[in-house]
C-alpha positions in Angstrom: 2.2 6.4 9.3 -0.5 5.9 6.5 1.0 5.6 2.6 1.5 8.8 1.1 0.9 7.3 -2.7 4.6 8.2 -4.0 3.8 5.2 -6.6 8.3 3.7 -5.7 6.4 0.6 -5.1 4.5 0.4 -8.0 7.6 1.6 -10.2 9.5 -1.6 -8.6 7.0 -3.9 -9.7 8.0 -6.3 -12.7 5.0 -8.1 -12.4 2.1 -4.8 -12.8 0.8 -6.1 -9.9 0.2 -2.9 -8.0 -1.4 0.2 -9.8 -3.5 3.2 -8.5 -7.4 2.9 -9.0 -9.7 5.8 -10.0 -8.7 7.7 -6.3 -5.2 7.4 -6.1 -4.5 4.6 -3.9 -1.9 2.3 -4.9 -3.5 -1.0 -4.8 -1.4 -5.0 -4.4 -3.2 -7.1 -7.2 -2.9 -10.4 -5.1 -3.6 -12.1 -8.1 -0.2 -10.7 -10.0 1.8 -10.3 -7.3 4.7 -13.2 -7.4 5.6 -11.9 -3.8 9.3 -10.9 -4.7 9.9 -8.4 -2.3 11.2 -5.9 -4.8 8.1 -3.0 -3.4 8.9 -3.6 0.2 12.6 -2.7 -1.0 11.9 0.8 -2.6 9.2 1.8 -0.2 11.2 5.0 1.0 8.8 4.6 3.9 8.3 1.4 5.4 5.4 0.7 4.7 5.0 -2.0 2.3 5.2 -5.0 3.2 5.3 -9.0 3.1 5.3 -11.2 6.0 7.3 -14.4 5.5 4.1 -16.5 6.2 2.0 -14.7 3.3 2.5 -15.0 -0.5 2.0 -11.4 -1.6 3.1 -8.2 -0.4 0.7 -5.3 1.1 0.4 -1.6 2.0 -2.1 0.4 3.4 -5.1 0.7 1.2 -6.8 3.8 2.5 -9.8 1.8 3.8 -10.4 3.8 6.7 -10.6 1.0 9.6 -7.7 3.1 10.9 -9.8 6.2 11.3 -13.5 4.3 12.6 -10.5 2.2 15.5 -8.6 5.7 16.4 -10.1 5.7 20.5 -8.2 9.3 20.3 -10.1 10.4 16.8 -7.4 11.9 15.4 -7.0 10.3 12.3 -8.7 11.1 9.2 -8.6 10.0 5.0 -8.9 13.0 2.5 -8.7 13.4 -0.9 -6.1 15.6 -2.3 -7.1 17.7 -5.3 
């Protein structure tokens, strides 16, 4: 399931650390993030996360390696209007 941009995560964040650039995409600022866990909480979807060996939390990022890796080539990024 790819991030759907609802912007909980980004509302969770005390730090700032995660905001949407010029597209849309709610982006981790590794550099702000203090790696409290508080996203990975509201995330209605799972999909943030933080792995206890790294020091910041991430989320899909709309990068498209997903889509170029899919053997089945069913998977595709588009920009809402």
């Amino acid at each position: 399931m790819a991030c759907p941009q609802c912007g909980k995560c980004a509302e969770a964040c005390e730090a700032g650390a995660i905001k949407q650039n010029a597209k849309g995409v709610y982006m981790v600022d590794k550099k702000l993030c203090t790696g409290c866990g508080k996203c990975v909480e509201a995330c209605p979807f799972g999909l943030m996360v933080k792995a206890e060996d790294k020091e910041t939390a991430g989320k899909c990022s709309a990068c498209g390696i997903c889509v170029k890796a899919c053997p089945m080539e069913v998977l595709e990024i588009r920009e809402e209007d």
